[in-house]
VMD Tcl script that builds the backbone (N, CA, C; Angstrom):
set m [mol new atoms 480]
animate dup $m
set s [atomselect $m all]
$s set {name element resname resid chain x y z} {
  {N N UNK 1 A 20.383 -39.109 -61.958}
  {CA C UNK 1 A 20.368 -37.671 -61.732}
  {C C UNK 1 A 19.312 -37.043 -62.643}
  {N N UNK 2 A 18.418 -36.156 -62.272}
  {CA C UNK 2 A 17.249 -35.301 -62.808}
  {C C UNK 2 A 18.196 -34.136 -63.393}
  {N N UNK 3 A 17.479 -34.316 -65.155}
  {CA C UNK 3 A 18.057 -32.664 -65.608}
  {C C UNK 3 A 17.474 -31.309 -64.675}
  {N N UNK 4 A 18.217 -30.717 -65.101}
  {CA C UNK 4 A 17.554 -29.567 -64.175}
  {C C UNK 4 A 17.627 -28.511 -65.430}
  {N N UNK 5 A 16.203 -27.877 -64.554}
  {CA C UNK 5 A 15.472 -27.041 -65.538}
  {C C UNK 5 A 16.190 -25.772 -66.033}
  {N N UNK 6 A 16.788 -25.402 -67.383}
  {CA C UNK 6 A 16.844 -24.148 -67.563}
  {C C UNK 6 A 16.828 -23.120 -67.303}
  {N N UNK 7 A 17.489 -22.032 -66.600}
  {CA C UNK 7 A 17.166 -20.981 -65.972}
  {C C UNK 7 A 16.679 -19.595 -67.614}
  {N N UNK 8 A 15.699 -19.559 -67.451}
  {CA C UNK 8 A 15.281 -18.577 -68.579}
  {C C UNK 8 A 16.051 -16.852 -69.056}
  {N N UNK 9 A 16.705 -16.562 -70.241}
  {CA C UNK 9 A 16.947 -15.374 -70.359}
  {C C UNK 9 A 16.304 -14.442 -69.258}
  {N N UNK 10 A 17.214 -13.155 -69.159}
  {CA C UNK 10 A 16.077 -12.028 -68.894}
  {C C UNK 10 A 17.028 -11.169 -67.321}
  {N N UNK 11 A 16.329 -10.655 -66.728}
  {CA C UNK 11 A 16.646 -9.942 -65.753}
  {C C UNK 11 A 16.880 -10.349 -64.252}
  {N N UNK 12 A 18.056 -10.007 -63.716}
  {CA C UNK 12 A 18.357 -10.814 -62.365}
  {C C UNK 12 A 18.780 -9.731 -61.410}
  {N N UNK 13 A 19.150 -10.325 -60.108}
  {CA C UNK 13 A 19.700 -10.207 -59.692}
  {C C UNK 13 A 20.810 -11.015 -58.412}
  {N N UNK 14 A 21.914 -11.038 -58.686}
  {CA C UNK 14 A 22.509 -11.998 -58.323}
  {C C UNK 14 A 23.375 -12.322 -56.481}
  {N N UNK 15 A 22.849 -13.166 -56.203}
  {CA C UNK 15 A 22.427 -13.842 -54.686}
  {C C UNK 15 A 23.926 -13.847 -54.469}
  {N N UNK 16 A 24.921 -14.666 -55.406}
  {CA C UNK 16 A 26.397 -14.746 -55.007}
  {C C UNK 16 A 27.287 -14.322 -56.022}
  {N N UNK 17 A 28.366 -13.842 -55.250}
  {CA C UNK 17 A 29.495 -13.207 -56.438}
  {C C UNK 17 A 30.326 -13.999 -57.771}
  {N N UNK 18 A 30.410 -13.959 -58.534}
  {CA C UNK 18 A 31.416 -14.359 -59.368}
  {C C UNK 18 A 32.990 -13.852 -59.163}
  {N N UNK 19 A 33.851 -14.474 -58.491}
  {CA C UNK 19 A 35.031 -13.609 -58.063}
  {C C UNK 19 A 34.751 -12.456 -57.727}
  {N N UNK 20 A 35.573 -11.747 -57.974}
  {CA C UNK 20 A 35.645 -9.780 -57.952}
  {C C UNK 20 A 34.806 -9.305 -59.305}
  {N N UNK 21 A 34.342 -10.187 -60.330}
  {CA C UNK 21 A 34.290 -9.091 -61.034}
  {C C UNK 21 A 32.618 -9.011 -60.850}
  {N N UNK 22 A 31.810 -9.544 -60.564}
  {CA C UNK 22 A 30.441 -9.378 -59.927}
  {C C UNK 22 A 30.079 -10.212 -58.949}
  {N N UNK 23 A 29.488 -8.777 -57.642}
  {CA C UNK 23 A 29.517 -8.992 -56.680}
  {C C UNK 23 A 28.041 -9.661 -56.419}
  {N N UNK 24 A 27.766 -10.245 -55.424}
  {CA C UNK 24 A 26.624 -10.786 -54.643}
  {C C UNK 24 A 25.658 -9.073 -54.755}
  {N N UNK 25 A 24.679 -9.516 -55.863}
  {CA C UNK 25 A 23.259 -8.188 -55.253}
  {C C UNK 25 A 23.693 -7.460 -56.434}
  {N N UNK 26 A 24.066 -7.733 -57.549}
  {CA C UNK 26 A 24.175 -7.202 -58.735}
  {C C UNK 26 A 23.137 -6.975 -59.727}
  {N N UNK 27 A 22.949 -6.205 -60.328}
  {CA C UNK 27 A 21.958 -5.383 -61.314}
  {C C UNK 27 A 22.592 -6.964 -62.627}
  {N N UNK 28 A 21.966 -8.016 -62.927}
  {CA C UNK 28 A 22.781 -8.487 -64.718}
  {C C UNK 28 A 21.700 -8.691 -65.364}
  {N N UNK 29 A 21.630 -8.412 -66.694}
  {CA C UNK 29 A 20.831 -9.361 -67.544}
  {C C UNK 29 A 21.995 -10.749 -67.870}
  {N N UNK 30 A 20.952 -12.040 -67.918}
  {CA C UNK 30 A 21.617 -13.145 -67.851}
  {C C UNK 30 A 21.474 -13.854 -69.482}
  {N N UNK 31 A 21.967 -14.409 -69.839}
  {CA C UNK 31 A 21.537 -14.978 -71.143}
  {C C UNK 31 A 22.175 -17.207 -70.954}
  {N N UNK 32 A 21.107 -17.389 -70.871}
  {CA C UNK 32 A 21.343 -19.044 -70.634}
  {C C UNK 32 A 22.492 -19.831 -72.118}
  {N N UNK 33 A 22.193 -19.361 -73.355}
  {CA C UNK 33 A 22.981 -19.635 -73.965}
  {C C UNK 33 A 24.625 -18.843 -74.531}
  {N N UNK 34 A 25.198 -19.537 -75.851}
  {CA C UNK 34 A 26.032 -18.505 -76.199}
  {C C UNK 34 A 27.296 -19.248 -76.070}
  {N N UNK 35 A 28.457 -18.631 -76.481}
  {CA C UNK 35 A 29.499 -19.255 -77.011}
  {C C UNK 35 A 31.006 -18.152 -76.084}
  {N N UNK 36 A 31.149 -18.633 -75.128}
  {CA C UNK 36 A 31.754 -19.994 -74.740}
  {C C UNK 36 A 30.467 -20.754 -73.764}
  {N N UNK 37 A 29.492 -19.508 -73.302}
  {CA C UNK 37 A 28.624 -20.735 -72.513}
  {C C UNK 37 A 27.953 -19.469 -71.794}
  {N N UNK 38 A 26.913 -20.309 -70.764}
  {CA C UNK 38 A 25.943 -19.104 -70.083}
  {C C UNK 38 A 26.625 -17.917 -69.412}
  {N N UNK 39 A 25.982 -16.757 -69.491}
  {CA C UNK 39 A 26.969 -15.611 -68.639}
  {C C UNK 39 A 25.794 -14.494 -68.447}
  {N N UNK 40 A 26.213 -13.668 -67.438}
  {CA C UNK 40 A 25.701 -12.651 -67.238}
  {C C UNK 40 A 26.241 -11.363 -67.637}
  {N N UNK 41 A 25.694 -10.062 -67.511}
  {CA C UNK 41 A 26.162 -9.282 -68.272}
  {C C UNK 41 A 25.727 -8.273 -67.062}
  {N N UNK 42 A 26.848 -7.354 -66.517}
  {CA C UNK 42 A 26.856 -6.021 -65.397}
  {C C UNK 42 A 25.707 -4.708 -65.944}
  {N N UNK 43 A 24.600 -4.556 -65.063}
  {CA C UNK 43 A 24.550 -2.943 -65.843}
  {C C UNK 43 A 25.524 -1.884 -65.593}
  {N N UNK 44 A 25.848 -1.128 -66.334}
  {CA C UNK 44 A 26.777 -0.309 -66.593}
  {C C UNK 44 A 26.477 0.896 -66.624}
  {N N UNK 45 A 25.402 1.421 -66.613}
  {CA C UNK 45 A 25.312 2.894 -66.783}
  {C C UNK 45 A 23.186 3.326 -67.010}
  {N N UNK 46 A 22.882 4.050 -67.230}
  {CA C UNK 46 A 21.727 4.066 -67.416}
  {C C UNK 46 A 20.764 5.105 -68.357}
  {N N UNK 47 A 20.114 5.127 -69.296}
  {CA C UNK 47 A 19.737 5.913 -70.293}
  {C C UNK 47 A 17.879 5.865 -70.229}
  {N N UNK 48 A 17.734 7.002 -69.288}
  {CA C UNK 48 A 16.187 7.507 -69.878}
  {C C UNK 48 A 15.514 6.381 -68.212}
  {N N UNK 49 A 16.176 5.823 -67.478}
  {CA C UNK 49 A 15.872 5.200 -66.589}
  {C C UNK 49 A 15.751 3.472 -66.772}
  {N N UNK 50 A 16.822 3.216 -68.156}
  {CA C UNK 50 A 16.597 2.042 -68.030}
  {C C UNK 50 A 18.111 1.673 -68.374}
  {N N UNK 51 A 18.138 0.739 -67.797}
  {CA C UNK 51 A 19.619 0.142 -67.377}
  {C C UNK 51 A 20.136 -0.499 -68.447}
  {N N UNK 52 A 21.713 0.185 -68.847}
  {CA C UNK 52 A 22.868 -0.491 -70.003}
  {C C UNK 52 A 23.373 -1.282 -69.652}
  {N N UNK 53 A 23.195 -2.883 -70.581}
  {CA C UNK 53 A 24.303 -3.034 -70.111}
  {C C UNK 53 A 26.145 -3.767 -70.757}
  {N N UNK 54 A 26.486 -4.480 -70.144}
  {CA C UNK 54 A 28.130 -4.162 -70.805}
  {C C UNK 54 A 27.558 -5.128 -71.885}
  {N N UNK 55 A 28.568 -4.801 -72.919}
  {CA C UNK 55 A 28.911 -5.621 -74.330}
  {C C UNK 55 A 29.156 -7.354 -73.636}
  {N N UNK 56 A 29.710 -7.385 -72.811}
  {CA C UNK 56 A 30.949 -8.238 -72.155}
  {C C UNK 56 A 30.392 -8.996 -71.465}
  {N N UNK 57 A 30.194 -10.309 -71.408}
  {CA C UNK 57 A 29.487 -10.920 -70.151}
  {C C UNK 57 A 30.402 -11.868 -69.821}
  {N N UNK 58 A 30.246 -12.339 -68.773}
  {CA C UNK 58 A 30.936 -13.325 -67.646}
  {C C UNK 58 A 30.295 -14.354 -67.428}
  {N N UNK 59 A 31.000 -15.348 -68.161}
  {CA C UNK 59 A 30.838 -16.549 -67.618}
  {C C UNK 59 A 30.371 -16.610 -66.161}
  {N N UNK 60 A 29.518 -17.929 -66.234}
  {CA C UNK 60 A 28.399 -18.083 -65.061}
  {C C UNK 60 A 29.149 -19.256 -64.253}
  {N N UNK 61 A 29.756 -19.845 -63.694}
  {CA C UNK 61 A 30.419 -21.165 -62.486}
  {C C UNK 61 A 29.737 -22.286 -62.960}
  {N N UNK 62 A 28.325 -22.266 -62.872}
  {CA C UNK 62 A 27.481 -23.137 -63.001}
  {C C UNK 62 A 26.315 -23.317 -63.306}
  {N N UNK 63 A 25.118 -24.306 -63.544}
  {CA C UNK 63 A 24.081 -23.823 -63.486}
  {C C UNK 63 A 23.052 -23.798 -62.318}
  {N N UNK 64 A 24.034 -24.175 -60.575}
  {CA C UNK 64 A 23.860 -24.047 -59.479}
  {C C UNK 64 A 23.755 -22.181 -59.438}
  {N N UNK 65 A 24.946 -21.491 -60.037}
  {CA C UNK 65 A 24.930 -20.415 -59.659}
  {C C UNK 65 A 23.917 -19.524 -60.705}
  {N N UNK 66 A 23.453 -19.732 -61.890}
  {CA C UNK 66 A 22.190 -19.515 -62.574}
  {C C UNK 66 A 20.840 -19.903 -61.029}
  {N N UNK 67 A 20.548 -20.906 -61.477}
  {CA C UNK 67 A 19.263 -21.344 -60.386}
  {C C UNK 67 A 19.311 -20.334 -58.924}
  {N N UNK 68 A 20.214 -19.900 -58.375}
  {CA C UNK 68 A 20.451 -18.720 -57.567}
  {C C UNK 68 A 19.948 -17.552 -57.416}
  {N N UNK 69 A 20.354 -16.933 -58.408}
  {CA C UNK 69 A 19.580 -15.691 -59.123}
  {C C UNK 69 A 18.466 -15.254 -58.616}
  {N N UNK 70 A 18.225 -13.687 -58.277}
  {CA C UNK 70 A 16.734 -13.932 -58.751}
  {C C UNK 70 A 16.034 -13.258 -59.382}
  {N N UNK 71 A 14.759 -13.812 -60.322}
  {CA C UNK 71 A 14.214 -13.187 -61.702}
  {C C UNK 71 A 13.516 -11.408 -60.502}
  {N N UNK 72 A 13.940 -10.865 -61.623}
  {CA C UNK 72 A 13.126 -9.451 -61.415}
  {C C UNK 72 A 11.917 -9.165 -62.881}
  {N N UNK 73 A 10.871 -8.391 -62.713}
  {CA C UNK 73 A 10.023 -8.076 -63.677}
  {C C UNK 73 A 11.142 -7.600 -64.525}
  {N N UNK 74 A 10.699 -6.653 -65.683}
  {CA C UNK 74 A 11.189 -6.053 -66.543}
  {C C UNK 74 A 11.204 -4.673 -66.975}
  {N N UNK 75 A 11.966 -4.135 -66.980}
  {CA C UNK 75 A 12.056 -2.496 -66.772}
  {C C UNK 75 A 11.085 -2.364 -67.733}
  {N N UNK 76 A 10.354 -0.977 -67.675}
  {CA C UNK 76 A 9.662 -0.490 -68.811}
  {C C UNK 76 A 8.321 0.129 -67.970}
  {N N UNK 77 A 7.369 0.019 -68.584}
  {CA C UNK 77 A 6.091 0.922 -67.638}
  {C C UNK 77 A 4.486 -0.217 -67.618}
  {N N UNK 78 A 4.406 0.467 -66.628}
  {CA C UNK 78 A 3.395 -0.290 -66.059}
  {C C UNK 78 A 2.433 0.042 -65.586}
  {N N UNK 79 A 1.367 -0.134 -64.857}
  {CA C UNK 79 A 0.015 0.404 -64.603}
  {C C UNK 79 A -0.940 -0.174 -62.977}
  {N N UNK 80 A -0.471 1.131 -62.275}
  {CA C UNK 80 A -1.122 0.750 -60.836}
  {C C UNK 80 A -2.281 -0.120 -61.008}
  {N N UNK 81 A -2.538 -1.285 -60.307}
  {CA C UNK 81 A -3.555 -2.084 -60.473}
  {C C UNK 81 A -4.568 -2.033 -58.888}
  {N N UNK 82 A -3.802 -1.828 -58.242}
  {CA C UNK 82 A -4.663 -0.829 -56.555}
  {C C UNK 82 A -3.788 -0.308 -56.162}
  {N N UNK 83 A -4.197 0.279 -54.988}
  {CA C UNK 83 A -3.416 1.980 -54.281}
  {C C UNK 83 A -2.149 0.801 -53.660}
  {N N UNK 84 A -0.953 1.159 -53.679}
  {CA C UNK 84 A 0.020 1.125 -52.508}
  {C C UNK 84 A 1.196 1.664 -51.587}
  {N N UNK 85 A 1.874 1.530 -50.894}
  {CA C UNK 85 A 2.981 2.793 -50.982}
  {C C UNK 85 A 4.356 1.699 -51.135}
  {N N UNK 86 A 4.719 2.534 -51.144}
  {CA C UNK 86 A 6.620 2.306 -51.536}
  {C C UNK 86 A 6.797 0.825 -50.827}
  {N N UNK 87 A 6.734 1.517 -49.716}
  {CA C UNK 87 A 7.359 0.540 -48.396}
  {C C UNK 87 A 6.745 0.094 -47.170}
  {N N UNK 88 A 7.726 -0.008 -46.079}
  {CA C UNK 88 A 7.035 -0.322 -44.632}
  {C C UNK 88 A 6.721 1.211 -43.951}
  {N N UNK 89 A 7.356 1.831 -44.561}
  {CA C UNK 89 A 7.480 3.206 -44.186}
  {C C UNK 89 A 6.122 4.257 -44.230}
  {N N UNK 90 A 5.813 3.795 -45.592}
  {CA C UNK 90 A 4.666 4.624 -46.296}
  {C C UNK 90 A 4.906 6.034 -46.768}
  {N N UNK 91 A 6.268 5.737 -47.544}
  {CA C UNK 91 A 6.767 7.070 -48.004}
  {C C UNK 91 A 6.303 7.655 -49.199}
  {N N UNK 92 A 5.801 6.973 -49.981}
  {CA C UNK 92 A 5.054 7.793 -51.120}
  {C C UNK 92 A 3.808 6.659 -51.332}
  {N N UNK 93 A 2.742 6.951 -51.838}
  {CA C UNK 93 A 1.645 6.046 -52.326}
  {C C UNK 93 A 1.293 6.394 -53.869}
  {N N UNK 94 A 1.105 5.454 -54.769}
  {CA C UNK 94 A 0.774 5.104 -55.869}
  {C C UNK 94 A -0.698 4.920 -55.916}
  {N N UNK 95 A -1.387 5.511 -56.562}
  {CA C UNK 95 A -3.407 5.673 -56.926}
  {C C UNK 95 A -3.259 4.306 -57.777}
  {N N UNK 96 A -4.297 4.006 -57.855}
  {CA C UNK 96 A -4.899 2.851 -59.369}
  {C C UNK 96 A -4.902 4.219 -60.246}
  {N N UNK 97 A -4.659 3.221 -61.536}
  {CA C UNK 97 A -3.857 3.511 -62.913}
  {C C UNK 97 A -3.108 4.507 -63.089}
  {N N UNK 98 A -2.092 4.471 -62.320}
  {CA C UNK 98 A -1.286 5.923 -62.513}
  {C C UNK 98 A -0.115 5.105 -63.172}
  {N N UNK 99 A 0.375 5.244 -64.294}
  {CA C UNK 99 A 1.119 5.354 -64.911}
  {C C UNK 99 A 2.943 5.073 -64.177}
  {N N UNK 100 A 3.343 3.745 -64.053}
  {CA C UNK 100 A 4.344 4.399 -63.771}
  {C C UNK 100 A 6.189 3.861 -64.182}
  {N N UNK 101 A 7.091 3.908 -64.338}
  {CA C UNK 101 A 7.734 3.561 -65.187}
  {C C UNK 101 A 9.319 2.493 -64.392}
  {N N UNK 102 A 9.183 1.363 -63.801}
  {CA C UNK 102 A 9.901 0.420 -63.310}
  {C C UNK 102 A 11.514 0.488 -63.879}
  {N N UNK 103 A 12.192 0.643 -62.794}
  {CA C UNK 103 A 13.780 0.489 -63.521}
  {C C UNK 103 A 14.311 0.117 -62.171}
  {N N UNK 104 A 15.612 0.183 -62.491}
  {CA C UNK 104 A 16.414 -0.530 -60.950}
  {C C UNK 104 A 17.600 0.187 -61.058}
  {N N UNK 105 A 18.193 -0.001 -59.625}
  {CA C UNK 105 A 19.523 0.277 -59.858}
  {C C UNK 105 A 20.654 -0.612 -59.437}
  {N N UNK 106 A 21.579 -0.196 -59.273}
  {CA C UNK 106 A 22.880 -1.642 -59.489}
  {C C UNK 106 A 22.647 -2.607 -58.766}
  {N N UNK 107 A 22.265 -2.067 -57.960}
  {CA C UNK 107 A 22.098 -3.661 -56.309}
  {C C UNK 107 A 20.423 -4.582 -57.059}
  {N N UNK 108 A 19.925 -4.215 -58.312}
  {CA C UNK 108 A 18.647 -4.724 -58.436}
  {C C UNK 108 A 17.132 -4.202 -57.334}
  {N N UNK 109 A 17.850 -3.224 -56.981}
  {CA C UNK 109 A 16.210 -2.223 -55.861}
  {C C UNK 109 A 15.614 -1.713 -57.095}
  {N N UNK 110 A 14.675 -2.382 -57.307}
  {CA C UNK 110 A 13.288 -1.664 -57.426}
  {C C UNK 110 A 13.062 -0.357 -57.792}
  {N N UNK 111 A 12.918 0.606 -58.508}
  {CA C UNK 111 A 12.794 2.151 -58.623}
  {C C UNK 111 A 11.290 2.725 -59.278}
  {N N UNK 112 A 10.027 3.322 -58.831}
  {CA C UNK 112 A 9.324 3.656 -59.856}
  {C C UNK 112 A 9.560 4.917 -60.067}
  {N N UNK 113 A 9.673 5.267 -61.096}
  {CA C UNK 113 A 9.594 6.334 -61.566}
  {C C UNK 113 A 8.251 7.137 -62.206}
  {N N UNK 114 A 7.022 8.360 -61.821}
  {CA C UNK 114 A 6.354 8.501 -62.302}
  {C C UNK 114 A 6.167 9.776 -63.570}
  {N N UNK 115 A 6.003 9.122 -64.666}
  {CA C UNK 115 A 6.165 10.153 -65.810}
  {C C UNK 115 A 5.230 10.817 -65.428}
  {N N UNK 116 A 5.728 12.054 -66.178}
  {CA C UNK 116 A 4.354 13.574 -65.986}
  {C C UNK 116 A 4.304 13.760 -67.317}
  {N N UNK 117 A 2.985 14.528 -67.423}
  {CA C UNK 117 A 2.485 14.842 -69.091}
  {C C UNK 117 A 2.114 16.342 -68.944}
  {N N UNK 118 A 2.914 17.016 -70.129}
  {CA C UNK 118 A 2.686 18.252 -70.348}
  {C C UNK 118 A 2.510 18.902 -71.432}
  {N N UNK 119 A 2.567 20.072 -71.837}
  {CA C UNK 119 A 2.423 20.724 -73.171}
  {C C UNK 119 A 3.231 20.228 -74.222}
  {N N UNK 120 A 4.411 19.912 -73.088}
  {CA C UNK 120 A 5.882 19.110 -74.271}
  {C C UNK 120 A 6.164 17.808 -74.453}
  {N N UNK 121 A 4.652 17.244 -74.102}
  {CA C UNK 121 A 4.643 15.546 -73.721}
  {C C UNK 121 A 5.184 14.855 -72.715}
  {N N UNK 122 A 5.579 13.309 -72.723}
  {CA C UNK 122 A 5.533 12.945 -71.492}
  {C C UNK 122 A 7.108 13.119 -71.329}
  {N N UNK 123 A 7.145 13.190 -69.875}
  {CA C UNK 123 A 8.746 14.232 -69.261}
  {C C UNK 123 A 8.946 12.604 -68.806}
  {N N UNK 124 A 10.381 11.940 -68.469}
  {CA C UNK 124 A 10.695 11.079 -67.454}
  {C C UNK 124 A 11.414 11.542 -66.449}
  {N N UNK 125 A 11.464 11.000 -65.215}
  {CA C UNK 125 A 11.819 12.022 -64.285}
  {C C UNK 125 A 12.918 11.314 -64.027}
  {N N UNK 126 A 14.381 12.309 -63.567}
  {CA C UNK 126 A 15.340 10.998 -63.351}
  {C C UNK 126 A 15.600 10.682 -61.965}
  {N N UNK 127 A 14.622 11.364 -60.910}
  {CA C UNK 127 A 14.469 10.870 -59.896}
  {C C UNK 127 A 13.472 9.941 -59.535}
  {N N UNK 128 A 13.531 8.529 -58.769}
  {CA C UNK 128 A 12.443 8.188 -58.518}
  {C C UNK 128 A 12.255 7.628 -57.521}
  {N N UNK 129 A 11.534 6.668 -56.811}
  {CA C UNK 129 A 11.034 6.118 -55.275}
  {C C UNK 129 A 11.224 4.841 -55.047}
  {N N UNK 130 A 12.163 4.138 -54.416}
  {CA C UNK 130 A 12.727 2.944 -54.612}
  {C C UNK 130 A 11.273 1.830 -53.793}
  {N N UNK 131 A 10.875 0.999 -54.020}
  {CA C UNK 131 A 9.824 0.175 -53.854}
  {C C UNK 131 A 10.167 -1.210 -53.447}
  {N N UNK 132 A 9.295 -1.768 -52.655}
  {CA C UNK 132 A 9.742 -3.546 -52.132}
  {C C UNK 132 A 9.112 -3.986 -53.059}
  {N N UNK 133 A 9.764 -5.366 -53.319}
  {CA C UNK 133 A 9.429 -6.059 -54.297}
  {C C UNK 133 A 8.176 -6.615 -53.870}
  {N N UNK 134 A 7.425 -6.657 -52.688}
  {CA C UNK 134 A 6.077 -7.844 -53.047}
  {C C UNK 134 A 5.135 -6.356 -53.030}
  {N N UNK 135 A 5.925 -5.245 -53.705}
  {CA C UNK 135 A 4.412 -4.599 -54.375}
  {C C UNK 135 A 4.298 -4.680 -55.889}
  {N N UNK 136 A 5.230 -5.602 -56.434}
  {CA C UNK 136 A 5.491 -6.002 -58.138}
  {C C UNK 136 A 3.680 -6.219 -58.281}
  {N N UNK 137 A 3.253 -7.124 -57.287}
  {CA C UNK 137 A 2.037 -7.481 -57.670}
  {C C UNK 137 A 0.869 -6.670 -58.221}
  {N N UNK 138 A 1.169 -5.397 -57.428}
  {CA C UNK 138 A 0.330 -4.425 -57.846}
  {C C UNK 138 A 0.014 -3.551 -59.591}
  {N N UNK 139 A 1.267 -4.089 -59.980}
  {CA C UNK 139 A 1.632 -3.512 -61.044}
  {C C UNK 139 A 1.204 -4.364 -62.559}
  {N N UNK 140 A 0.856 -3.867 -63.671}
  {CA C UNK 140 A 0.759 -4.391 -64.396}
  {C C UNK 140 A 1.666 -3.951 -65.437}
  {N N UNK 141 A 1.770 -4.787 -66.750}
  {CA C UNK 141 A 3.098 -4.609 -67.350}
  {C C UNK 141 A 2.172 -3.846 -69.078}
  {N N UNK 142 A 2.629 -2.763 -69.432}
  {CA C UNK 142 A 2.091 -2.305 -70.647}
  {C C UNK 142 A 2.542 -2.299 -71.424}
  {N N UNK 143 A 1.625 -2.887 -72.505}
  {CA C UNK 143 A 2.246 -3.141 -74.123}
  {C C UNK 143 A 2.732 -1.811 -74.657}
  {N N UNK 144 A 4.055 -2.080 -75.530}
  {CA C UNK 144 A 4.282 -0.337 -75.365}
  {C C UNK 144 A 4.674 -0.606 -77.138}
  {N N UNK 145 A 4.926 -0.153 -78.181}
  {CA C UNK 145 A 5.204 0.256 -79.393}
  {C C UNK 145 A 7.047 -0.159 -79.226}
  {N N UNK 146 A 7.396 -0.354 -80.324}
  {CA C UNK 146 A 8.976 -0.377 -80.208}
  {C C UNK 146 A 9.357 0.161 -81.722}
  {N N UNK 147 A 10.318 0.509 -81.730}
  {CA C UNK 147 A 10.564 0.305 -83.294}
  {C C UNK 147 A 11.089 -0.540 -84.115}
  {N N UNK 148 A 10.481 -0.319 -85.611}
  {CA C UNK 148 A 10.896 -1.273 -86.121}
  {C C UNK 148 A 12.583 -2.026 -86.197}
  {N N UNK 149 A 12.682 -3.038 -86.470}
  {CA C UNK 149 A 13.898 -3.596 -86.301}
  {C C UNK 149 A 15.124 -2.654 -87.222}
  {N N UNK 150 A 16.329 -1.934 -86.734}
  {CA C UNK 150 A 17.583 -1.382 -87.515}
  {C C UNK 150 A 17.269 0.057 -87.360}
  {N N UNK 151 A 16.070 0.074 -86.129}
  {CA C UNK 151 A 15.960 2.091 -86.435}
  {C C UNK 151 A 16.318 2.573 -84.870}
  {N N UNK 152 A 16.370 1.346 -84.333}
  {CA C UNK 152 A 16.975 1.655 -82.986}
  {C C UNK 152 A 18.280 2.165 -82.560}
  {N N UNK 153 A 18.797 3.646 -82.313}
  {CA C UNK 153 A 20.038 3.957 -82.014}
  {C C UNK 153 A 20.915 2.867 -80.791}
  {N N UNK 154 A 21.650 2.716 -81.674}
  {CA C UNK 154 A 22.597 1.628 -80.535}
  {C C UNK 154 A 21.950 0.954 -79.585}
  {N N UNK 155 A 20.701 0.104 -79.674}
  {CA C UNK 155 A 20.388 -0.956 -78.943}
  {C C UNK 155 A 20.394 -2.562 -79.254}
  {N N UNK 156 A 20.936 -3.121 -78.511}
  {CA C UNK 156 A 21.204 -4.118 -78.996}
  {C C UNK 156 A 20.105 -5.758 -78.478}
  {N N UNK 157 A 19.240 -5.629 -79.748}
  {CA C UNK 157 A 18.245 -6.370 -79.143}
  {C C UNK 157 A 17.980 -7.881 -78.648}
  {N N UNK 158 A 19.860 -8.369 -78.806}
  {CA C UNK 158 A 19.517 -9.437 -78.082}
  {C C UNK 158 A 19.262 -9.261 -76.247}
  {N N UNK 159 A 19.638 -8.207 -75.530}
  {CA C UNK 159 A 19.076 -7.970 -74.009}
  {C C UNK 159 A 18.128 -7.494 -74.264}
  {N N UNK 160 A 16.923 -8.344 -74.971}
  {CA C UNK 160 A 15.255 -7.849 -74.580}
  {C C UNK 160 A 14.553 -8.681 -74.948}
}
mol reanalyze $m
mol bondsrecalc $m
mol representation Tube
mol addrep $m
């Protein structure tokens, strides 16, 4: 039998349910290690457009049901790399380098959100334009500043 490869920390969304308590098409950050063993973790709520999530994670079945999964980019902001629109629809279009700020919501859809800049700096909007995933490509991912480690209000930096 071939080991099988590691499914890497980070952002999912999940193909099949774990019982009742997470369903098939779930928003989790996943964490491969940990004590009692791999688990995922529900988002729970959302702050500034980027997704909380629980203290609490749930054991994973297997690492059949890890390999399942599937990886999503990573919330945070990013940078039109050519023009595209949303969808099949062509409900909103995105310019090259417009600024724009990736989050999801529970089912793992896609959301951009585009910040505006004003007299009072940059605004986040808490509405935004839900997007198919094979326009990820378009997007590039921006190095952004964080703070230093212990000045972060209640974030907990092992989900990052």
């Amino acid at each position: 039998m071939s080991e099988q490869k590691k499914v890497p920390c980070g952002l999912y969304r999940t193909t099949e349910a774990i019982d009742e308590t997470v369903p098939a098409g779930s928003l989790v950050y996943y964490h491969n290690h940990g004590d009692p063993g791999p688990g995922v973790y529900p988002a729970e709520g959302w702050k500034q457009n980027k997704a909380q999530f629980s203290k609490r994670g749930v054991l994973i079945p297997d690492e059949d049901f890890a390999a399942s999964m599937q990886p999503l980019p990573h919330e945070g902001f990013y940078r039109v790399l050519e023009p595209f629109t949303c969808c099949h629809k062509n409900c909103r279009e995105f310019e090259t380098d417009t600024l724009i700020q990736l989050g999801y919501n529970g089912r793992g859809q896609a959301i951009a959100f585009v910040p505006e800049w004003s007299e009072a700096g940059l605004h986040l909007p808490e509405k935004g334009t839900a997007i198919d995933e094979d326009r990820f490509s378009k997007l590039k991912p921006l190095k952004m500043a964080r703070p230093a480690k212990g000045e972060s209000e209640g974030e907990d930096s092992t989900l990052h």
